[in-house]
TORKOL-4160 file (C-alpha; in steps of 0.2 Angstrom, whole numbers, padded with zeros to 4 digits, m for minus):
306
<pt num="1" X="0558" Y="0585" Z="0496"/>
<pt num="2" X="0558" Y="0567" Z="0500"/>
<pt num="3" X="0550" Y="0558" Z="0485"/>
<pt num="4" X="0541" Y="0541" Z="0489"/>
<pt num="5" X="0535" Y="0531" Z="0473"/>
<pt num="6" X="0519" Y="0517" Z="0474"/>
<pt num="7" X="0520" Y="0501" Z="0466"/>
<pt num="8" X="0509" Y="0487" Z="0465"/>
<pt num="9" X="0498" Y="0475" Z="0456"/>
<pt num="10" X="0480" Y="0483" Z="0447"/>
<pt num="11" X="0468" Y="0483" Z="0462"/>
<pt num="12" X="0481" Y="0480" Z="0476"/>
<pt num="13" X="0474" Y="0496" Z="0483"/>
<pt num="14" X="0484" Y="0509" Z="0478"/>
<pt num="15" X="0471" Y="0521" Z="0477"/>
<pt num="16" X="0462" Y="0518" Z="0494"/>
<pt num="17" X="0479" Y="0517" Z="0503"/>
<pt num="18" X="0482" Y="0536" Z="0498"/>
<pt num="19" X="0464" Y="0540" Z="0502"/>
<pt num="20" X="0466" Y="0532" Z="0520"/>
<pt num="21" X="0484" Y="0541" Z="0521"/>
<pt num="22" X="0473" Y="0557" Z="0520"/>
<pt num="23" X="0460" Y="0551" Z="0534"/>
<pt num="24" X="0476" Y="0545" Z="0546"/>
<pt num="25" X="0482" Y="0564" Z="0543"/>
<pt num="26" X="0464" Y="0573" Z="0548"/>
<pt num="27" X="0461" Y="0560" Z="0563"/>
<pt num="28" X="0480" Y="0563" Z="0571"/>
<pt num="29" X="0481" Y="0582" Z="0563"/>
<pt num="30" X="0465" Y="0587" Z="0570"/>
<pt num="31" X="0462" Y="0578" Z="0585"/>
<pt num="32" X="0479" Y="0575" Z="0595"/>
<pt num="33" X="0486" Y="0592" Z="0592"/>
<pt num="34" X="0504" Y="0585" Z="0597"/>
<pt num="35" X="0506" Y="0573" Z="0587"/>
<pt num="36" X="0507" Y="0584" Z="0571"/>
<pt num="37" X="0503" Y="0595" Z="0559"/>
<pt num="38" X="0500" Y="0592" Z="0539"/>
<pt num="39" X="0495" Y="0603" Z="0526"/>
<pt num="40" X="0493" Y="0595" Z="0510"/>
<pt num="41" X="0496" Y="0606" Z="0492"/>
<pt num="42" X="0482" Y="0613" Z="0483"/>
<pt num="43" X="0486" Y="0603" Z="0470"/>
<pt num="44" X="0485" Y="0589" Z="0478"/>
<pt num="45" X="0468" Y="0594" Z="0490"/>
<pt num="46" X="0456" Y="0592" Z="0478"/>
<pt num="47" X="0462" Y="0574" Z="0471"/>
<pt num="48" X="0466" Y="0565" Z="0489"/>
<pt num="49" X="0450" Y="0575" Z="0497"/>
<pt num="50" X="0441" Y="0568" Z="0484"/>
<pt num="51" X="0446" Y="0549" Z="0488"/>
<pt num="52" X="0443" Y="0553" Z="0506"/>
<pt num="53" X="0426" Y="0558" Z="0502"/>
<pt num="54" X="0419" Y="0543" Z="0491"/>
<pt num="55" X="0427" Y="0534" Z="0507"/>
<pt num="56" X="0417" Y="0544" Z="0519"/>
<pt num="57" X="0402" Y="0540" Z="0507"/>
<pt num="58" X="0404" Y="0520" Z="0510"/>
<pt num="59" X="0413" Y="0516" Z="0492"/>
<pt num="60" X="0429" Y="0510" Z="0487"/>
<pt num="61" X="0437" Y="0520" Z="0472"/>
<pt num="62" X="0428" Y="0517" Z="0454"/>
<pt num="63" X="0440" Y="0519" Z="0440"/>
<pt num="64" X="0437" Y="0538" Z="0436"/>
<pt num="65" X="0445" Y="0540" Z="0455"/>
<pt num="66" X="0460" Y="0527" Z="0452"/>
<pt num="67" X="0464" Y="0537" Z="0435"/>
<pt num="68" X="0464" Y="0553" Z="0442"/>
<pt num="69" X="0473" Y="0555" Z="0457"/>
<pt num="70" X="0490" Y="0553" Z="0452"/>
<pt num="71" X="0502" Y="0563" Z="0466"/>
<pt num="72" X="0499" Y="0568" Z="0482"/>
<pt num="73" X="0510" Y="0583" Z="0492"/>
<pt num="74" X="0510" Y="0587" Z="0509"/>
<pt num="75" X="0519" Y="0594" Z="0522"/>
<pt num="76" X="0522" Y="0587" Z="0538"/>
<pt num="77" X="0527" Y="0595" Z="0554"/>
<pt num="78" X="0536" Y="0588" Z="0569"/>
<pt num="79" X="0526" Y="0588" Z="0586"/>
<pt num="80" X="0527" Y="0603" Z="0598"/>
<pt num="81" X="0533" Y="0592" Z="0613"/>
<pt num="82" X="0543" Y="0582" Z="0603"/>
<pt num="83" X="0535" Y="0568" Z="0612"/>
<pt num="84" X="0522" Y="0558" Z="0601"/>
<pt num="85" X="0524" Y="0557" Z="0579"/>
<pt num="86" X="0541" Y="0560" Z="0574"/>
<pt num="87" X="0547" Y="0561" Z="0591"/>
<pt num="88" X="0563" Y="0553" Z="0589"/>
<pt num="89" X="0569" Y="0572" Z="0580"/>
<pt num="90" X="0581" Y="0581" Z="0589"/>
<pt num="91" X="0573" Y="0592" Z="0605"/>
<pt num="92" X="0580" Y="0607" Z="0600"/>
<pt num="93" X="0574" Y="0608" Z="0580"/>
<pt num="94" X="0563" Y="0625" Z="0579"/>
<pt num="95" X="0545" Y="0624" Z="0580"/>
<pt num="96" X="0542" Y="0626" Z="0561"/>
<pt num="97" X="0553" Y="0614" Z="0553"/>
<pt num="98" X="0544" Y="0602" Z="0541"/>
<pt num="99" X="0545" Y="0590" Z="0527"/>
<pt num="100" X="0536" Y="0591" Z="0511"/>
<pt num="101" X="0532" Y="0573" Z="0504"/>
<pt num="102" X="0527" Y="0569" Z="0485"/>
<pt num="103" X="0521" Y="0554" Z="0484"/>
<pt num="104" X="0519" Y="0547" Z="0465"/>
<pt num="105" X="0507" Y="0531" Z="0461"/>
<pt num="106" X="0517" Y="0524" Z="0445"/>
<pt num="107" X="0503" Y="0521" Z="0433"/>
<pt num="108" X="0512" Y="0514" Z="0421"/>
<pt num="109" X="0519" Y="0499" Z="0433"/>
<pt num="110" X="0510" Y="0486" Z="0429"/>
<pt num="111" X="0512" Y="0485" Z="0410"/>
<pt num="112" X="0530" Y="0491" Z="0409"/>
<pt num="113" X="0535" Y="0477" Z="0421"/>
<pt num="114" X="0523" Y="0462" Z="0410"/>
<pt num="115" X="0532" Y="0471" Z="0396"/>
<pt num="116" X="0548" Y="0469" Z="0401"/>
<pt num="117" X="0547" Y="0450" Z="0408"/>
<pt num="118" X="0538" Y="0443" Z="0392"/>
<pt num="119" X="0551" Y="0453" Z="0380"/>
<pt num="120" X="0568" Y="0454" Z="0391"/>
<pt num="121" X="0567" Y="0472" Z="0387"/>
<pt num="122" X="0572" Y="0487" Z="0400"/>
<pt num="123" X="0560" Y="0495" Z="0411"/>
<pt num="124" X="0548" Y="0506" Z="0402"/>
<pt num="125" X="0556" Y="0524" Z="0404"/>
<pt num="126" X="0541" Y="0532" Z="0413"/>
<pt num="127" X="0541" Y="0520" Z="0428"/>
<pt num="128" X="0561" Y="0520" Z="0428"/>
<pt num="129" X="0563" Y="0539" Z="0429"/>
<pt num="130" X="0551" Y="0541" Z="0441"/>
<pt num="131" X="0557" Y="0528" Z="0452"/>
<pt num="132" X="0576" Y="0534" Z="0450"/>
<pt num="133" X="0578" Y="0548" Z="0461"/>
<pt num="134" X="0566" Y="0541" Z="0476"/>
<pt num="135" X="0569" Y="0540" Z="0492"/>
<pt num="136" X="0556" Y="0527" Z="0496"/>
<pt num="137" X="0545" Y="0514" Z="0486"/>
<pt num="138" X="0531" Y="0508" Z="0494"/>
<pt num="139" X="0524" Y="0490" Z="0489"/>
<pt num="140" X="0507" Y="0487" Z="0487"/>
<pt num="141" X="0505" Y="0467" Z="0492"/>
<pt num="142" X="0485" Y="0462" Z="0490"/>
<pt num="143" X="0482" Y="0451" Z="0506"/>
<pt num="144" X="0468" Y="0442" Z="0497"/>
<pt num="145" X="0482" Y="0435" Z="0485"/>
<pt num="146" X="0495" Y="0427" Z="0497"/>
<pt num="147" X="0500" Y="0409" Z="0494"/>
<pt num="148" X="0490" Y="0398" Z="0506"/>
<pt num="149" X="0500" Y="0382" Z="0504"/>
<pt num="150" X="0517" Y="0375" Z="0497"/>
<pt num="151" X="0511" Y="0369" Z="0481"/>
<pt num="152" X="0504" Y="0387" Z="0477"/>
<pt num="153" X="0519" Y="0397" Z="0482"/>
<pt num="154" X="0528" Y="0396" Z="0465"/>
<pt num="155" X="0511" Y="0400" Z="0454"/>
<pt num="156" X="0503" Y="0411" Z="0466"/>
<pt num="157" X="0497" Y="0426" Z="0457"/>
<pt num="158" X="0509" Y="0436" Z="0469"/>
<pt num="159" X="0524" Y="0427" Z="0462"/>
<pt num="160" X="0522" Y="0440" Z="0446"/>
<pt num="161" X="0521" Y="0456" Z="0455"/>
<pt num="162" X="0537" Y="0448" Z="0465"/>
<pt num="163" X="0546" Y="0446" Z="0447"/>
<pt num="164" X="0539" Y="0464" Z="0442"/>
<pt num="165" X="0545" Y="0472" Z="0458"/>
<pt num="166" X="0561" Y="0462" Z="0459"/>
<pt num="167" X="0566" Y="0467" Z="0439"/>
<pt num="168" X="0560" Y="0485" Z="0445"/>
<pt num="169" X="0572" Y="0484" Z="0461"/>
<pt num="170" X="0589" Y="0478" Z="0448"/>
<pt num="171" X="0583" Y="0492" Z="0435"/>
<pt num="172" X="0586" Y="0505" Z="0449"/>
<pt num="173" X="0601" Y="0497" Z="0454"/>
<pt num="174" X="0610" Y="0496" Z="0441"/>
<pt num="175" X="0605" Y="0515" Z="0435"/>
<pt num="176" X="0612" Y="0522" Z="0453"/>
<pt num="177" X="0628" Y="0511" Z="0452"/>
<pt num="178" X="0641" Y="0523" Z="0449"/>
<pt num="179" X="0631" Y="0537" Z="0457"/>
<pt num="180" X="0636" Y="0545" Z="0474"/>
<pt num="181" X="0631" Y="0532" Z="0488"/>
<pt num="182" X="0611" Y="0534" Z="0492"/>
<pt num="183" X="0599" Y="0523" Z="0502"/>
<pt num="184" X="0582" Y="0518" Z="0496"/>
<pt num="185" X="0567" Y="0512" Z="0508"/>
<pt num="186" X="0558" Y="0497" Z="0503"/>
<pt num="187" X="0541" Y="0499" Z="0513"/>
<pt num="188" X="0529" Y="0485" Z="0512"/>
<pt num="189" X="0510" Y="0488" Z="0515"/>
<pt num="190" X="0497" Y="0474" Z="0517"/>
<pt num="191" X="0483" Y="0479" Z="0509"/>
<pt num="192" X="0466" Y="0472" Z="0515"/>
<pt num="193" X="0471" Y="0461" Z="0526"/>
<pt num="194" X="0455" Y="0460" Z="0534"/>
<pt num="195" X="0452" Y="0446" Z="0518"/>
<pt num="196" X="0468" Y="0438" Z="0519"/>
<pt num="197" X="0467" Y="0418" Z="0519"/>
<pt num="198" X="0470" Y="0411" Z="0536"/>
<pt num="199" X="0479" Y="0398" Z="0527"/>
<pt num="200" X="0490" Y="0409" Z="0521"/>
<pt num="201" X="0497" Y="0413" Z="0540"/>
<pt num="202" X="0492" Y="0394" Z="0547"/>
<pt num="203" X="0506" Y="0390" Z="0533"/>
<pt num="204" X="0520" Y="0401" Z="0541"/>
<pt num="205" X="0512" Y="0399" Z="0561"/>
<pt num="206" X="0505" Y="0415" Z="0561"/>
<pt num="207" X="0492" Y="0423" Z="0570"/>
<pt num="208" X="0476" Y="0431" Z="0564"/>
<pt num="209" X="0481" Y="0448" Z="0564"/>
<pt num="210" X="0495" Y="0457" Z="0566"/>
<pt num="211" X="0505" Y="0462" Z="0582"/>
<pt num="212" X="0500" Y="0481" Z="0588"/>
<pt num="213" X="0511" Y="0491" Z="0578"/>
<pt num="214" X="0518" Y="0498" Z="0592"/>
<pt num="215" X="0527" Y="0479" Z="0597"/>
<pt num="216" X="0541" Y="0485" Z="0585"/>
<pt num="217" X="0550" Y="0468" Z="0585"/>
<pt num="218" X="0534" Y="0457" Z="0584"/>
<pt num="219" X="0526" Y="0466" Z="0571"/>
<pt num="220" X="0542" Y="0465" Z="0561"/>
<pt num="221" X="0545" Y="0446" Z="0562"/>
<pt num="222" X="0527" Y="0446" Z="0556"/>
<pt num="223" X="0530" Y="0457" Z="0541"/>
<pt num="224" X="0545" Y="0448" Z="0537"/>
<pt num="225" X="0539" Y="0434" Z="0537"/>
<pt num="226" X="0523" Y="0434" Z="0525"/>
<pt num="227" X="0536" Y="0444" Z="0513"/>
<pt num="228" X="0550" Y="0431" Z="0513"/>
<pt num="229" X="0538" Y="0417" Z="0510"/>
<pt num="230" X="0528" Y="0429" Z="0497"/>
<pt num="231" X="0540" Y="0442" Z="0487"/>
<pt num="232" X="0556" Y="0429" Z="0489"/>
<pt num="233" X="0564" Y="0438" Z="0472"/>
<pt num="234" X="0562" Y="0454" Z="0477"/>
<pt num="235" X="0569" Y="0451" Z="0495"/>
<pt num="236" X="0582" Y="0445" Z="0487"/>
<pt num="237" X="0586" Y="0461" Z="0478"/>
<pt num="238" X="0584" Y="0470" Z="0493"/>
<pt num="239" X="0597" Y="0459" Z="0503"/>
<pt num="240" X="0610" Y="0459" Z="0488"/>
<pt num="241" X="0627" Y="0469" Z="0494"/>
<pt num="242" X="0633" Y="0483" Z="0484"/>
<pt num="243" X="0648" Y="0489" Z="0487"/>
<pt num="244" X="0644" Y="0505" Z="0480"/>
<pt num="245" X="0630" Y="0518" Z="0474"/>
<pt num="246" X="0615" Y="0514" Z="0480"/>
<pt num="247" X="0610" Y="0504" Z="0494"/>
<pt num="248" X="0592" Y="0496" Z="0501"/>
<pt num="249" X="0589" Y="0500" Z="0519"/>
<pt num="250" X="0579" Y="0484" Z="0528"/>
<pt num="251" X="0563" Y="0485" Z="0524"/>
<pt num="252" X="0547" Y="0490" Z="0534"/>
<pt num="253" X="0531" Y="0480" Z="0536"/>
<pt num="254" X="0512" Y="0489" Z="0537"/>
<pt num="255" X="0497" Y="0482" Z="0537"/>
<pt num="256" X="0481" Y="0491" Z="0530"/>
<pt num="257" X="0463" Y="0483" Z="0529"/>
<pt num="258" X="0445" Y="0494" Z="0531"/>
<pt num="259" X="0429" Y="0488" Z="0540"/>
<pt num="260" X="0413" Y="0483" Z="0529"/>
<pt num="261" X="0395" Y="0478" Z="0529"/>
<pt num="262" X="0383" Y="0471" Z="0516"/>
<pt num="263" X="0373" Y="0485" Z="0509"/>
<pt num="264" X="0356" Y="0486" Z="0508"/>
<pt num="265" X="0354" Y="0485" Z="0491"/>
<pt num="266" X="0360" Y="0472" Z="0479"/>
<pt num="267" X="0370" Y="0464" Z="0492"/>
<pt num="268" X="0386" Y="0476" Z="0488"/>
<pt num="269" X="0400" Y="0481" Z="0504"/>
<pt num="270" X="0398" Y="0497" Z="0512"/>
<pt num="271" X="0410" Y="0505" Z="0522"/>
<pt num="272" X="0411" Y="0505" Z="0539"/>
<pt num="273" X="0409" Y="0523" Z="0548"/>
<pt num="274" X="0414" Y="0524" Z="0566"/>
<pt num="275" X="0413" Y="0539" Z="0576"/>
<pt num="276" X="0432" Y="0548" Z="0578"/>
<pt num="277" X="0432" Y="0562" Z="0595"/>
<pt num="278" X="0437" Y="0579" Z="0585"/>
<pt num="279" X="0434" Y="0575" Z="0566"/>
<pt num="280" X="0416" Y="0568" Z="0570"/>
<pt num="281" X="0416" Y="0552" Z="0558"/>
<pt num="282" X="0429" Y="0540" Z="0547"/>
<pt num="283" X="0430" Y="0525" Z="0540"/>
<pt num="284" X="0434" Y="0510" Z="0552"/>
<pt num="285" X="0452" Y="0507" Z="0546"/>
<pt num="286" X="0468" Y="0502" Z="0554"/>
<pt num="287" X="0473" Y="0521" Z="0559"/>
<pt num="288" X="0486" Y="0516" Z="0570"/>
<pt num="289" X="0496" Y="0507" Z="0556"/>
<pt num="290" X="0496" Y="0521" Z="0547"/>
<pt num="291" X="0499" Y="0534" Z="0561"/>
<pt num="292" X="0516" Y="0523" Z="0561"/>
<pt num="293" X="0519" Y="0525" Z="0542"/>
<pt num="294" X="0517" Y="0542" Z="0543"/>
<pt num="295" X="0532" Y="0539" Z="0558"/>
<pt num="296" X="0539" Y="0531" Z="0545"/>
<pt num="297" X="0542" Y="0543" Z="0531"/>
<pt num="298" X="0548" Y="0556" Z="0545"/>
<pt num="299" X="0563" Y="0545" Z="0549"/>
<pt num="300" X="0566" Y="0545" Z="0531"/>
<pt num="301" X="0566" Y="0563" Z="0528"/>
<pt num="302" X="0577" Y="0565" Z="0545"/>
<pt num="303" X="0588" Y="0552" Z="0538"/>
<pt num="304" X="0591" Y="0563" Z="0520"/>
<pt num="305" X="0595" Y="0577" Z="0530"/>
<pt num="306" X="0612" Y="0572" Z="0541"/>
């Protein structure tokens, strides 16, 4: 079971970006029935349905939500044609082959990473264990905190999540040294990038949005791009040659961001609703990107299978 951890900085997103996971796998599970099929665990349905509602109902999480959803698990199921999600899986795999995902938000991130810079110590035991025997960590990078000019580069409040990450990235390193050889996939997601400072791409020439997700090679310049500039330390990490145990694949580059408008009342941001063919409403969200994480995470589970 492929086991993808979360990390990022307090109210990067983590929450919403599990939530809008959950929409992407009820828009593309319901209404194009060949692009896949999910079925998330029980123990897991009423946690992630309930992010999905309060997202339904025009709010972000409130800390109640963030503190109890923990885990999600589901199972994702290859195509019929073998044409659309997942289609790069061998033709002849039988038609009820699936991967069960766990994906683990690590709570404790924040505070074992300050913990560990300020004192030198190791990494706090519950993030380290959890983050050991992954196949994927997904980084949470908040848009809204990106460097928007030289000067701010080396103070920007994304330069500490890029030392937490990068200590984070060594800690797992060094544990899986001498282990058999193993990969681990860095995934970096955008979170609302609908806010991001358009200084923050005027300074690296970027446009205002993303490529489409499905220009693979432009919309991985642009990724790479932001991250380098942004996250240089833990890039670094993820660059640095092993000659054995484990290895980091290249990384890939998502982009999340959700449509709002001023409420009525007290001049707070609604979600955005938009009508959805077969699954009636969701919130107006860059689906698309994460049809293509979703892509994502079957590669990985293909990969851990030859």
């Amino acid at each position: 079971m492929p086991r993808v951890v979360i990390v990022g900085d307090r109210n990067s997103g983590k929450t919403t970006f599990l939530g809008l996971l959950y929409a992407a796998q009820v828009k593309f599970g319901s209404e194009k029935a060949d692009d896949f099929r999910f079925h998330a665990s029980f123990e897991s349905l009423d946690e992630v349905s309930g992010v999905f509602q309060r997202l339904m109902s025009g709010a972000f999480p409130d800390s109640a939500t963030k503190e109890g959803i923990r885990e999600v698990t589901f199972r994702l199921s290859p195509p019929r044609s073998r044409l659309g999600i997942l289609g790069r899986r061998k033709r002849n795999s039988v038609s009820d082959d699936s991967d069960l995902f766990r994906l683990i938000l690590l709570k404790s991130f924040e505070d074992d990473m300050a913990r560990s810079l300020e004192t030198g110590s190791s990494v706090g035991h519950m993030t380290l264990n959890e983050a050991l025997v992954s196949d994927a960590i997904v980084i949470m990078v908040d848009a809204t905190e990106l460097a928007a000019s030289d000067e701010q580069a080396p103070h920007a409040p994304m330069a500490k999540v890029d030392a937490a990450v990068e200590a984070l990235l060594t800690a797992i390193q060094r544990s899986r040294a001498h282990g058999e050889a193993t990969a681990l996939h860095p995934i970096f997601v955008f979170s609302k990038f609908d806010r991001v400072d358009s200084n923050s791409l005027r300074l690296l020439n970027l446009e205002s949005a993303p490529p489409d997700v499905r220009r693979r090679g432009p919309h991985l310049a642009y990724g790479r791009a932001l991250a380098d500039r942004n996250m240089p330390k833990t890039i670094a990490a993820i660059k640095a040659r092993k000659d054995r145990g484990l290895r980091f694949e290249a990384p890939a580059y998502f982009f999340s961001w959700v449509r709002t408008d001023k409420a009525a009342s007290r001049g707070s941001e609604k979600i955005r609703l938009r009508h959805s063919g077969a699954v009636g409403w969701e919130p107006d969200f860059s689906s698309d990107e994460y049809l293509a994480f979703l892509t994502c995470l079957g590669d990985i589970a293909a990969d851990a299978r030859r």
